[in-house]
PDB file of N, CA, C and O in Angstrom:
ATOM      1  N   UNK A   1     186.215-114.206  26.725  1.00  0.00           N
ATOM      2  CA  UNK A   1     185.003-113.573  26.259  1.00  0.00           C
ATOM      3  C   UNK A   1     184.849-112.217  26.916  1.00  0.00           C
ATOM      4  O   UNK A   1     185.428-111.789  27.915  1.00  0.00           O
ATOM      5  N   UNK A   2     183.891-111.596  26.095  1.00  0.00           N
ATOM      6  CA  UNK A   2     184.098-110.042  26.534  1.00  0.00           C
ATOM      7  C   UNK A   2     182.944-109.803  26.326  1.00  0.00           C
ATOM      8  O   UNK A   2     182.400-110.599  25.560  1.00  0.00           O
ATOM      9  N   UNK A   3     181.786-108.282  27.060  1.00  0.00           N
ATOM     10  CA  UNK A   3     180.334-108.162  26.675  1.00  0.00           C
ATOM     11  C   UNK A   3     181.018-107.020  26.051  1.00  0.00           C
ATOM     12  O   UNK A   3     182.110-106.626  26.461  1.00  0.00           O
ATOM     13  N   UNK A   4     180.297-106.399  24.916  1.00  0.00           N
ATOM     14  CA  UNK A   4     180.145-104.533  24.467  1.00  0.00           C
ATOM     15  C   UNK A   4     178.653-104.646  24.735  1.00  0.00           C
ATOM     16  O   UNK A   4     177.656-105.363  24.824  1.00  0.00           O
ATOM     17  N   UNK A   5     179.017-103.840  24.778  1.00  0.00           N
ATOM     18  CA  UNK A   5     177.336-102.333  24.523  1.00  0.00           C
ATOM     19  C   UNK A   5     177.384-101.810  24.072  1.00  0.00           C
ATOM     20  O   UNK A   5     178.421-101.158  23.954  1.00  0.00           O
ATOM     21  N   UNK A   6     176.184-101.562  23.298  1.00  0.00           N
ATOM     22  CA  UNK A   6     175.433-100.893  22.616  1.00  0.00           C
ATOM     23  C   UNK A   6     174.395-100.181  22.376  1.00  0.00           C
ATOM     24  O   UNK A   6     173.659-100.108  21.392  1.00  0.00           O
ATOM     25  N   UNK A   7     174.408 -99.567  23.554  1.00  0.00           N
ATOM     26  CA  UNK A   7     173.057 -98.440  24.253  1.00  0.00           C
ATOM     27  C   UNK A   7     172.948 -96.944  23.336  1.00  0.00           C
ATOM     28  O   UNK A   7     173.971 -96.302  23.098  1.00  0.00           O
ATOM     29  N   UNK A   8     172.221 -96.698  23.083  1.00  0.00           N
ATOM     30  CA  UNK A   8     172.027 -95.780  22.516  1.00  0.00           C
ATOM     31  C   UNK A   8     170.821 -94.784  23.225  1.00  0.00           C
ATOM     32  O   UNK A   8     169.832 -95.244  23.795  1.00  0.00           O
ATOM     33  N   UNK A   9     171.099 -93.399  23.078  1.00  0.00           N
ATOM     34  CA  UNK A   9     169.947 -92.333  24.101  1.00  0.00           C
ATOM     35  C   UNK A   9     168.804 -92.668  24.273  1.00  0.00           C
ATOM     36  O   UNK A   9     168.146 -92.620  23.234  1.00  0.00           O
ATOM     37  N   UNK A  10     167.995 -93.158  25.587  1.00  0.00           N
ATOM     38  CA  UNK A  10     166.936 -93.664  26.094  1.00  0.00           C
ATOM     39  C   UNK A  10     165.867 -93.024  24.935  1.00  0.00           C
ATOM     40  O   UNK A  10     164.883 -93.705  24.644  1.00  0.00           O
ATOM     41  N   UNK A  11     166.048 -91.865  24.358  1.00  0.00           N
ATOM     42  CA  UNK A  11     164.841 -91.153  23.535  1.00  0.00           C
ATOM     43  C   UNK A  11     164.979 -92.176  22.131  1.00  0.00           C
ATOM     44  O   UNK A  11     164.069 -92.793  21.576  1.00  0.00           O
ATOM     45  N   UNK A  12     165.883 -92.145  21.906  1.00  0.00           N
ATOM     46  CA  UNK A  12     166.309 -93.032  20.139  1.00  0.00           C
ATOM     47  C   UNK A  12     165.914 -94.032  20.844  1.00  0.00           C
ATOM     48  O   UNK A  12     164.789 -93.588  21.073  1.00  0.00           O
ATOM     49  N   UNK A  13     165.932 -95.246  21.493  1.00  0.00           N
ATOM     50  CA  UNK A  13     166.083 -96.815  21.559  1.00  0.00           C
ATOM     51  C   UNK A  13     166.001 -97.086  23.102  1.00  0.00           C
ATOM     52  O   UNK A  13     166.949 -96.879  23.859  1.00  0.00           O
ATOM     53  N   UNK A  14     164.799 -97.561  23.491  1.00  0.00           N
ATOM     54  CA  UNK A  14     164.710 -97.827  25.009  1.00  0.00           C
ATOM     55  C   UNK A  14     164.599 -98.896  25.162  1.00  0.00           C
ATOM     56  O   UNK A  14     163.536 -99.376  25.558  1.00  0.00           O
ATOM     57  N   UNK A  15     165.914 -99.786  24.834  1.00  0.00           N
ATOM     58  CA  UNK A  15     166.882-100.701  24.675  1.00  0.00           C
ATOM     59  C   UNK A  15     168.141-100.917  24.912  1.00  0.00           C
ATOM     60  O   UNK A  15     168.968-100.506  24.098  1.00  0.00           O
ATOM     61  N   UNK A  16     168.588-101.671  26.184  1.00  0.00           N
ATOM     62  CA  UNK A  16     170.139-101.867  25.824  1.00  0.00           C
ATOM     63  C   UNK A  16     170.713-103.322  25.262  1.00  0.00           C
ATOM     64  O   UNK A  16     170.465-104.366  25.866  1.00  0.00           O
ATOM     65  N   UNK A  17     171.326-103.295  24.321  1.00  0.00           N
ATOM     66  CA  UNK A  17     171.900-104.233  23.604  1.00  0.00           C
ATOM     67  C   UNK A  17     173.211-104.859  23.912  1.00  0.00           C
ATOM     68  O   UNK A  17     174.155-104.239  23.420  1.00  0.00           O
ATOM     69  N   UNK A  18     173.587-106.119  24.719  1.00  0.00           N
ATOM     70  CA  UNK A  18     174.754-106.674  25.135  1.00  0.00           C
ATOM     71  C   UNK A  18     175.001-107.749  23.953  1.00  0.00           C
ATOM     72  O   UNK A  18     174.089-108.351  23.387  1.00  0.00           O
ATOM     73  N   UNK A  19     176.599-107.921  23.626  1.00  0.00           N
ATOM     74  CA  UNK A  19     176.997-108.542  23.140  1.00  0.00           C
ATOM     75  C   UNK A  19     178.534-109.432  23.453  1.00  0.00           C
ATOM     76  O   UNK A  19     179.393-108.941  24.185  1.00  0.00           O
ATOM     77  N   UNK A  20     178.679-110.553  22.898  1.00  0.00           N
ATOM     78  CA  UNK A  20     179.691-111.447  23.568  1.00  0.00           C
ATOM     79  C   UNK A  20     180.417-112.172  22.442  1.00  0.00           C
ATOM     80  O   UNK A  20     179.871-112.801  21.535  1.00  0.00           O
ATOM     81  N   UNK A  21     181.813-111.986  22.639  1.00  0.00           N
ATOM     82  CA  UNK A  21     182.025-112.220  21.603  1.00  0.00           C
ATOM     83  C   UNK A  21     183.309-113.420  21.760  1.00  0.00           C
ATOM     84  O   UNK A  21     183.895-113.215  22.823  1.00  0.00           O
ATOM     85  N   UNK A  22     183.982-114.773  20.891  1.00  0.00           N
ATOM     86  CA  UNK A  22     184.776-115.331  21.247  1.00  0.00           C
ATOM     87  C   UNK A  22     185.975-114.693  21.190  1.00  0.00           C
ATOM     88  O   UNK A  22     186.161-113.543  20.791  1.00  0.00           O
ATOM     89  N   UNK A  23     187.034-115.699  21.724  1.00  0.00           N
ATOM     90  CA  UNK A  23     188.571-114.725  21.393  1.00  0.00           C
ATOM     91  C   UNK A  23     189.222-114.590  20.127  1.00  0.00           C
ATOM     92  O   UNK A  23     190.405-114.279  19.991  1.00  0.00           O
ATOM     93  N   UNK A  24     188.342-114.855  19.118  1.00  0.00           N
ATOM     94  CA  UNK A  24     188.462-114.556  17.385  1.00  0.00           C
ATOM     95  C   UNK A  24     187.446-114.045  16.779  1.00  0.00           C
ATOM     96  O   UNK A  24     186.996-114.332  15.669  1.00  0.00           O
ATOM     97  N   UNK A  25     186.957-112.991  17.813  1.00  0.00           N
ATOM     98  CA  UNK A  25     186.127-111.969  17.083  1.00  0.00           C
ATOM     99  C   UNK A  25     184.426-112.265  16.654  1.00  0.00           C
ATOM    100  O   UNK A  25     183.738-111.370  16.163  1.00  0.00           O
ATOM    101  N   UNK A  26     183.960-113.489  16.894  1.00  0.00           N
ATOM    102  CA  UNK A  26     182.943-114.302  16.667  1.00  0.00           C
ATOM    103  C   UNK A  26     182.386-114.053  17.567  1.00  0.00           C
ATOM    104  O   UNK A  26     182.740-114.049  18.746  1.00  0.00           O
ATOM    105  N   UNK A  27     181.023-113.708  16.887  1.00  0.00           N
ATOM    106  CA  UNK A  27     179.821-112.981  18.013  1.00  0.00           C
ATOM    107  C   UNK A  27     179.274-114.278  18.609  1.00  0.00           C
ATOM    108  O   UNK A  27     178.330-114.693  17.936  1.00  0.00           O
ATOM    109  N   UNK A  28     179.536-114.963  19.543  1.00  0.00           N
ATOM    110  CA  UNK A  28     179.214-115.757  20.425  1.00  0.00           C
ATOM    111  C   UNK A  28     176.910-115.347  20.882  1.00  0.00           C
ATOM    112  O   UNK A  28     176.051-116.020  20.314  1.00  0.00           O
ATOM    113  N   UNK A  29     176.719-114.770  21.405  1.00  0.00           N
ATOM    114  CA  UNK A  29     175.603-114.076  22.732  1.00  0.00           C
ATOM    115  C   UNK A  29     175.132-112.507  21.885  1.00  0.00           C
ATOM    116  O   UNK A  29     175.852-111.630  21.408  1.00  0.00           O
ATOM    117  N   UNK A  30     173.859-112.609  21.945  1.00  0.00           N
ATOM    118  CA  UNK A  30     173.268-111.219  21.817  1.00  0.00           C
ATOM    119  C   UNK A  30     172.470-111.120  22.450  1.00  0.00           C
ATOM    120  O   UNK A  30     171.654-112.021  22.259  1.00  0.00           O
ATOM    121  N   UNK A  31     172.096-110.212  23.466  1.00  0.00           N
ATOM    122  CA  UNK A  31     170.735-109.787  24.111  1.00  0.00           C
ATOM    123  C   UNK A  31     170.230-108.592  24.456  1.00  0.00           C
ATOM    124  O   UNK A  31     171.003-107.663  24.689  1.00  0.00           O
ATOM    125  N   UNK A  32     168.935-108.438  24.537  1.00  0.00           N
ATOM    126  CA  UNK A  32     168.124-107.160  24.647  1.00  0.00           C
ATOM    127  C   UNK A  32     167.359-107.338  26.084  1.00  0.00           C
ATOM    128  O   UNK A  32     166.949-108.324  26.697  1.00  0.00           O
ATOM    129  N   UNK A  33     167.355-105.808  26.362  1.00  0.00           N
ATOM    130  CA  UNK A  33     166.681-105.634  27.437  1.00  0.00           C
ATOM    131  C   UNK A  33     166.183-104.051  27.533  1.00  0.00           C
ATOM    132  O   UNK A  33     166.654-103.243  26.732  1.00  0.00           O
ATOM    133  N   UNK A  34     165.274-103.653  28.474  1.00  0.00           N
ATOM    134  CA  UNK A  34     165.206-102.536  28.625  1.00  0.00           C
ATOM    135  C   UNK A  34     166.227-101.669  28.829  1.00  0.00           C
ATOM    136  O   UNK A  34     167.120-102.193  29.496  1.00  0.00           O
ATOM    137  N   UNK A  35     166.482-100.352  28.463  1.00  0.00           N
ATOM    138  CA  UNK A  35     167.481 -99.824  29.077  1.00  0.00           C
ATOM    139  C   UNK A  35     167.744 -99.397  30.485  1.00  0.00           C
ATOM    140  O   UNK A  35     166.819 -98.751  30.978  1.00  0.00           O
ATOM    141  N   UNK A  36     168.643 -99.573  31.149  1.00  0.00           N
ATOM    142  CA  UNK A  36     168.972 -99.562  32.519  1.00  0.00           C
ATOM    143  C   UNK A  36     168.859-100.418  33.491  1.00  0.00           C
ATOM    144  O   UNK A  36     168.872-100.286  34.714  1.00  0.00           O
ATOM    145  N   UNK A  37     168.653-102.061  32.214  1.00  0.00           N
ATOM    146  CA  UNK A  37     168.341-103.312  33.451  1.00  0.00           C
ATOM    147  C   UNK A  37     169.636-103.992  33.758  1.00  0.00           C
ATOM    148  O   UNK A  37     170.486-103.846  32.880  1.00  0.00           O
ATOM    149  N   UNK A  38     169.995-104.716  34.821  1.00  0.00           N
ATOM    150  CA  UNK A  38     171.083-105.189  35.380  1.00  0.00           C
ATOM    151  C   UNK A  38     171.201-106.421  34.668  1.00  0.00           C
ATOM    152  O   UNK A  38     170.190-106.733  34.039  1.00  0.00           O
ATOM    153  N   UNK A  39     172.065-107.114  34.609  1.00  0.00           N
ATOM    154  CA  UNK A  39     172.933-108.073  33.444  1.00  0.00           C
ATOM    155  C   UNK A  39     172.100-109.461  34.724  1.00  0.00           C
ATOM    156  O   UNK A  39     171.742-110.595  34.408  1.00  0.00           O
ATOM    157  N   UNK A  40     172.037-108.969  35.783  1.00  0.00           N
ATOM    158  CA  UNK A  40     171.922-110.487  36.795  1.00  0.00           C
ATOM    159  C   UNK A  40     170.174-110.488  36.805  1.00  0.00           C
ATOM    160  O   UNK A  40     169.641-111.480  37.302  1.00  0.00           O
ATOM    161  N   UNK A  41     169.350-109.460  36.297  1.00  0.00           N
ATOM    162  CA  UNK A  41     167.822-109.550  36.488  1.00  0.00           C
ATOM    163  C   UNK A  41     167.435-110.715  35.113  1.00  0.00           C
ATOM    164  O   UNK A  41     168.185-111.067  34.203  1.00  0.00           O
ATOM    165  N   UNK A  42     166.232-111.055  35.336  1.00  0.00           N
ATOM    166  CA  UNK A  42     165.366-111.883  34.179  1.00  0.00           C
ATOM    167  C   UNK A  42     164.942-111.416  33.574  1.00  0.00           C
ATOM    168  O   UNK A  42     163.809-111.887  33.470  1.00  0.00           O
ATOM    169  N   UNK A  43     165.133-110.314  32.692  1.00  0.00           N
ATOM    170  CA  UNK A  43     164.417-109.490  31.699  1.00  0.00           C
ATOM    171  C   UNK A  43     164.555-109.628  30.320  1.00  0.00           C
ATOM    172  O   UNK A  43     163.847-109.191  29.413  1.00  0.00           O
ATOM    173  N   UNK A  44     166.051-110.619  30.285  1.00  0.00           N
ATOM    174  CA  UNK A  44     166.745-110.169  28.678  1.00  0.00           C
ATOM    175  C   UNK A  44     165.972-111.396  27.451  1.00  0.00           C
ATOM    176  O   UNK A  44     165.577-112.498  27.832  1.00  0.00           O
ATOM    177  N   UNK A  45     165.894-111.026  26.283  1.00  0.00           N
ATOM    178  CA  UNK A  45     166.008-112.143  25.722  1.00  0.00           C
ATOM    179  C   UNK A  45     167.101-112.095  25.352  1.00  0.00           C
ATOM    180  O   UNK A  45     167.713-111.027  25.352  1.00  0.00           O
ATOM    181  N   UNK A  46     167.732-113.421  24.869  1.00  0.00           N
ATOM    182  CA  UNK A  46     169.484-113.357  24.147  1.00  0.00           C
ATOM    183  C   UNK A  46     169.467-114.782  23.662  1.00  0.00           C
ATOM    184  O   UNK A  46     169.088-115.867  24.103  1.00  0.00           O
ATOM    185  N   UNK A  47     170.047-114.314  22.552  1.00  0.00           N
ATOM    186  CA  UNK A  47     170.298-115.219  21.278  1.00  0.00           C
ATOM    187  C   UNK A  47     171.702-115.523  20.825  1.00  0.00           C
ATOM    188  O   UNK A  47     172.618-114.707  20.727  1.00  0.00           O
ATOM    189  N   UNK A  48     171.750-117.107  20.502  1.00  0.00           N
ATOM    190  CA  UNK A  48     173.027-117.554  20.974  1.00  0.00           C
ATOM    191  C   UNK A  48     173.847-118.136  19.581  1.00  0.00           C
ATOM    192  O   UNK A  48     173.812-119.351  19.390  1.00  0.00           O
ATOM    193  N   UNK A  49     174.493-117.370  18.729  1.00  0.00           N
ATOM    194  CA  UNK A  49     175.402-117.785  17.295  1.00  0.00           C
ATOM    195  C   UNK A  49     176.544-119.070  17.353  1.00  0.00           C
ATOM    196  O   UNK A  49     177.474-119.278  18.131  1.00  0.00           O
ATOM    197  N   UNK A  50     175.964-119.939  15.997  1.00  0.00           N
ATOM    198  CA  UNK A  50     177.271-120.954  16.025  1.00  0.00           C
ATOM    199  C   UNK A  50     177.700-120.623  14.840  1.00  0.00           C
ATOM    200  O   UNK A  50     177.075-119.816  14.153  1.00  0.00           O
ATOM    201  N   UNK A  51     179.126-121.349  14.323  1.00  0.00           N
ATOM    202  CA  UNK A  51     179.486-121.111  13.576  1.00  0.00           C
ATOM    203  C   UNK A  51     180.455-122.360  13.170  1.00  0.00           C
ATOM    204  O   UNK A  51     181.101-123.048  13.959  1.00  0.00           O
ATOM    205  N   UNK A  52     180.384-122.527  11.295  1.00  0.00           N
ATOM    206  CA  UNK A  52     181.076-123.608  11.000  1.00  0.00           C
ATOM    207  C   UNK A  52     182.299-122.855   9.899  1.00  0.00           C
ATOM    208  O   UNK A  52     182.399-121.687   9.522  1.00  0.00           O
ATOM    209  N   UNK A  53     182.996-123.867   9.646  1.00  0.00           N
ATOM    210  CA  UNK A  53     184.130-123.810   8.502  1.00  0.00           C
ATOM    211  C   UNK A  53     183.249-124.057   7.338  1.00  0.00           C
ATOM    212  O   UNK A  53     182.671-125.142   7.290  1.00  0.00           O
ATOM    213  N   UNK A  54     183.077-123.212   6.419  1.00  0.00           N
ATOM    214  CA  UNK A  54     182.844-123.766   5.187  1.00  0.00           C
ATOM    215  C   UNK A  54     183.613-123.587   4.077  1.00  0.00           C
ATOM    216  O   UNK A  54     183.588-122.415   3.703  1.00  0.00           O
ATOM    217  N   UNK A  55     184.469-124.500   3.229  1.00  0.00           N
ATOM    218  CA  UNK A  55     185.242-124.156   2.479  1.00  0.00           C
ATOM    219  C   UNK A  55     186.263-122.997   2.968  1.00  0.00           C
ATOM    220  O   UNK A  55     186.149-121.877   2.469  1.00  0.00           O
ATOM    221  N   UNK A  56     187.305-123.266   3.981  1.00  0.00           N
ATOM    222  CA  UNK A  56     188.322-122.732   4.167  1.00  0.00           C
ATOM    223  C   UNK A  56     187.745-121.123   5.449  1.00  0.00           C
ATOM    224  O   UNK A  56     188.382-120.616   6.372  1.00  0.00           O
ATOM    225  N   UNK A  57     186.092-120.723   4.810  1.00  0.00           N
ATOM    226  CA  UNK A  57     185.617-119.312   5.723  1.00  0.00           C
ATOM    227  C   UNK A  57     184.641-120.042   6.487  1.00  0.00           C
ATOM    228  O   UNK A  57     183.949-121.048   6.336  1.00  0.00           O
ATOM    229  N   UNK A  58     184.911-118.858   7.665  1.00  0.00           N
ATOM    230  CA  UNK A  58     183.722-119.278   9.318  1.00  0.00           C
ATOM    231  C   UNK A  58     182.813-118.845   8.569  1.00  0.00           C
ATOM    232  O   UNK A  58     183.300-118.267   7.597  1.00  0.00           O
ATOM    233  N   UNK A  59     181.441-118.863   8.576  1.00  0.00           N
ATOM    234  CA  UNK A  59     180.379-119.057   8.366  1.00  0.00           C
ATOM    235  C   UNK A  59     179.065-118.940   9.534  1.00  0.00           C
ATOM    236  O   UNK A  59     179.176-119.847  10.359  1.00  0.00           O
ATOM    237  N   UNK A  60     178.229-118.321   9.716  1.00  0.00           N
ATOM    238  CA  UNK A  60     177.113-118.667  11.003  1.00  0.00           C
ATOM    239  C   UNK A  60     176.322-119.517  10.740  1.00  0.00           C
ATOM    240  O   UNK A  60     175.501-119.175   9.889  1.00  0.00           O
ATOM    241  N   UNK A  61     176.193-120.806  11.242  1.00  0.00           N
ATOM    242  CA  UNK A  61     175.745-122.217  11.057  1.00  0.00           C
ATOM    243  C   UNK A  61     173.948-121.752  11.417  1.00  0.00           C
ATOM    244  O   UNK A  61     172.920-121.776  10.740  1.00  0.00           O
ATOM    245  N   UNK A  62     174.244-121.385  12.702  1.00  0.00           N
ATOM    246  CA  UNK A  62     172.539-121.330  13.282  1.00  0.00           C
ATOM    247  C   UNK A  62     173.210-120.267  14.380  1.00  0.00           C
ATOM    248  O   UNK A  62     174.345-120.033  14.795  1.00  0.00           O
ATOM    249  N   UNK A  63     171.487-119.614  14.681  1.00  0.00           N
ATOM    250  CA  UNK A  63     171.130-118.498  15.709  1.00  0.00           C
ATOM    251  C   UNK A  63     170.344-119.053  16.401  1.00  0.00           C
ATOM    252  O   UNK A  63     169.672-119.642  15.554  1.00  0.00           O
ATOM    253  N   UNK A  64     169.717-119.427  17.822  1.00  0.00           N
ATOM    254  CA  UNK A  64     168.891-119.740  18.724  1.00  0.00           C
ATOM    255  C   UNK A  64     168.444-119.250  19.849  1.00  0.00           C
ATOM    256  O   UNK A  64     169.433-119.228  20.581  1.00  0.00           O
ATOM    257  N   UNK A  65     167.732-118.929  20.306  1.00  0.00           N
ATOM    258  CA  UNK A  65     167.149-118.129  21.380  1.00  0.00           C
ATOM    259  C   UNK A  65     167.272-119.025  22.850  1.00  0.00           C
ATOM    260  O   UNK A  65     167.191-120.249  22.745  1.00  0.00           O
ATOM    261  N   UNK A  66     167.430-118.538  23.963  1.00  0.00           N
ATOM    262  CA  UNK A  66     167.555-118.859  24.906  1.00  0.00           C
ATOM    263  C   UNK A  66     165.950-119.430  25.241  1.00  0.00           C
ATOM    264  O   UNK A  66     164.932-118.879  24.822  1.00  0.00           O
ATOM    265  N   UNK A  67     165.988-120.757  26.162  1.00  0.00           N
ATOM    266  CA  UNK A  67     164.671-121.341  25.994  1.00  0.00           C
ATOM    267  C   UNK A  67     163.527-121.782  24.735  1.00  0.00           C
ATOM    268  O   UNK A  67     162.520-122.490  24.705  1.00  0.00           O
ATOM    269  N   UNK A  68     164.063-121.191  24.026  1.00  0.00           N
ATOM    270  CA  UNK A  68     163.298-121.286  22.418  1.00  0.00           C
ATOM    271  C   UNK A  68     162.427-120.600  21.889  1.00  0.00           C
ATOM    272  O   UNK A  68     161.861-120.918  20.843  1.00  0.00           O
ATOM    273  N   UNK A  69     162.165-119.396  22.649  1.00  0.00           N
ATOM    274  CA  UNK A  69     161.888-118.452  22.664  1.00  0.00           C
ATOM    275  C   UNK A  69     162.280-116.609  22.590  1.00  0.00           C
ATOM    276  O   UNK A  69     162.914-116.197  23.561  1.00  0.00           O
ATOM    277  N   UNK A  70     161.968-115.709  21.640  1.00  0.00           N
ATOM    278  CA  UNK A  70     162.614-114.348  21.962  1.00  0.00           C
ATOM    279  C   UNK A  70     161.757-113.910  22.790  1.00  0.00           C
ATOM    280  O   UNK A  70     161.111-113.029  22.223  1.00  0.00           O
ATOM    281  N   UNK A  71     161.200-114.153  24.469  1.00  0.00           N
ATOM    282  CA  UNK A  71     160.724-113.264  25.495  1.00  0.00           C
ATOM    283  C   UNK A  71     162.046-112.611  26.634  1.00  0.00           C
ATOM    284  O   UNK A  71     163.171-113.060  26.857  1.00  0.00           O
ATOM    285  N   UNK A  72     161.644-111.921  26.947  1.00  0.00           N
ATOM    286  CA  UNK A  72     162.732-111.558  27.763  1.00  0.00           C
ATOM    287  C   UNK A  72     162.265-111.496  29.148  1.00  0.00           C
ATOM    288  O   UNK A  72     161.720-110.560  29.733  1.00  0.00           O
ATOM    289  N   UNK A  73     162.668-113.000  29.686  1.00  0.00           N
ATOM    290  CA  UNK A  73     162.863-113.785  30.273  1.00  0.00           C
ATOM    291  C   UNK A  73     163.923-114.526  31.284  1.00  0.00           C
ATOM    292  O   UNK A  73     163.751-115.174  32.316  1.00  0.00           O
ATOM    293  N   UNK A  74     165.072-114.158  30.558  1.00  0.00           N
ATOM    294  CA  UNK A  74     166.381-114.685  30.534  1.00  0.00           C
ATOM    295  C   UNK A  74     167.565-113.872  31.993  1.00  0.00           C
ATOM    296  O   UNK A  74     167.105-112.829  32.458  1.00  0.00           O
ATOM    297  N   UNK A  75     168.441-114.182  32.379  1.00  0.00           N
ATOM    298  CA  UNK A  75     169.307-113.404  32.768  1.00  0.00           C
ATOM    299  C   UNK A  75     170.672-113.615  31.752  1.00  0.00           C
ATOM    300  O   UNK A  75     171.113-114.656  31.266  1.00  0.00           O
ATOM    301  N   UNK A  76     171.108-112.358  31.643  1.00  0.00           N
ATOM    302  CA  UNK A  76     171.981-112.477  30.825  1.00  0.00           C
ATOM    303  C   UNK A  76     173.458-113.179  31.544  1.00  0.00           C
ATOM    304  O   UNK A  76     174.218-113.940  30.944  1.00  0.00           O
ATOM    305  N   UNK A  77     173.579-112.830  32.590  1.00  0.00           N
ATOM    306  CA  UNK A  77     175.126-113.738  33.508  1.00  0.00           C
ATOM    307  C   UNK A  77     175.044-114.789  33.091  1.00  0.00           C
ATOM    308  O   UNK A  77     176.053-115.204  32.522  1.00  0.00           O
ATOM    309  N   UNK A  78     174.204-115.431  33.143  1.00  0.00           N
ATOM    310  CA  UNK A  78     173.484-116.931  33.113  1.00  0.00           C
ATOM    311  C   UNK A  78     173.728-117.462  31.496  1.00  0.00           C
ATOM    312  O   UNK A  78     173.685-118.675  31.294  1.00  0.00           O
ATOM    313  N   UNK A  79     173.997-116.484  30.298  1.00  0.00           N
ATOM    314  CA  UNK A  79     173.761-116.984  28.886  1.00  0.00           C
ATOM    315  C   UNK A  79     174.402-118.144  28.678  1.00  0.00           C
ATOM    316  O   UNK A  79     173.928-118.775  27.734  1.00  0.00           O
ATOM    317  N   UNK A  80     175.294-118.642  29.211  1.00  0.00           N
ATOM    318  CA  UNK A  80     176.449-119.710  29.135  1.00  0.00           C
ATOM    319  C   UNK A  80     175.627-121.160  29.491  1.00  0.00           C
ATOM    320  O   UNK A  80     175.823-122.182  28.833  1.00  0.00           O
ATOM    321  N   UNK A  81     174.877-121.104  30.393  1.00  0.00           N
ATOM    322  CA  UNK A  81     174.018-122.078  30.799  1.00  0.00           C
ATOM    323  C   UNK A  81     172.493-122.279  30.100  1.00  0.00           C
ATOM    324  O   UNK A  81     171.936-123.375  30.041  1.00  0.00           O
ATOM    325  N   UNK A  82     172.146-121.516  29.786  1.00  0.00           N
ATOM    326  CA  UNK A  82     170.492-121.631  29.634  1.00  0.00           C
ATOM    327  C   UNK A  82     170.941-122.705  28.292  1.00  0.00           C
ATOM    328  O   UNK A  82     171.946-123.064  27.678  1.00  0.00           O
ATOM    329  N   UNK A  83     169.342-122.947  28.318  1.00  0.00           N
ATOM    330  CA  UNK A  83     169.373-123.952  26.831  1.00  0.00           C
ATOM    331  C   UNK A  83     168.642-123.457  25.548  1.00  0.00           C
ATOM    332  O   UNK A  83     167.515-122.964  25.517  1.00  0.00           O
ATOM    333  N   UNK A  84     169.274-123.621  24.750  1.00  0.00           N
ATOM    334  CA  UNK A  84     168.935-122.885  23.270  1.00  0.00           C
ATOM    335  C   UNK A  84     168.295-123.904  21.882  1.00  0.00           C
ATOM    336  O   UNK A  84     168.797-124.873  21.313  1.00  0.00           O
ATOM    337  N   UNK A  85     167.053-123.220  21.684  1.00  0.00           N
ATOM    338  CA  UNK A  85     166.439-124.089  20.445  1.00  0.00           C
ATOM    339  C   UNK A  85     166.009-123.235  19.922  1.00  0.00           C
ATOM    340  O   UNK A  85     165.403-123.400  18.864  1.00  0.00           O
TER     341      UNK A  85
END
């Protein structure tokens, strides 16, 4: 697994956007935070993609928010663990 970013100039979007993806390209993790917050603080919300086979193509089954909630709340290091509804 790998994060990108997706930060864009504090004036456009005062937001940074992390993303995680599996080793077949499948967006695993998305989360938001202010821009310039550290990946280990509690700030992020992040939302967590599954995905099924349907008829031969992957497909995104369901999206879920960390805690069950979009507050940003979350640490993003941590996305692997938290619990998602």
């Amino acid at each position: 697994m790998f994060a990108d970013t997706g930060t864009e100039a504090p004036t456009a979007n005062p937001y940074t956007k992390l993303m995680d993806y599996d080793g077949n390209g499948n967006l695993l993790y998305e989360g938001w935070a202010r821009a310039g917050s550290m990946t280990s603080q509690p700030v992020w919300a992040i939302k967590r993609h599954q995905f099924k086979g349907f008829g031969g193509n992957l497909r995104e089954w369901r999206a879920d928010w960390a805690n069950g909630a979009s507050s940003q709340t979350n640490v993003w290091d941590n996305r692997a663990t938290l619990s998602y509804a």
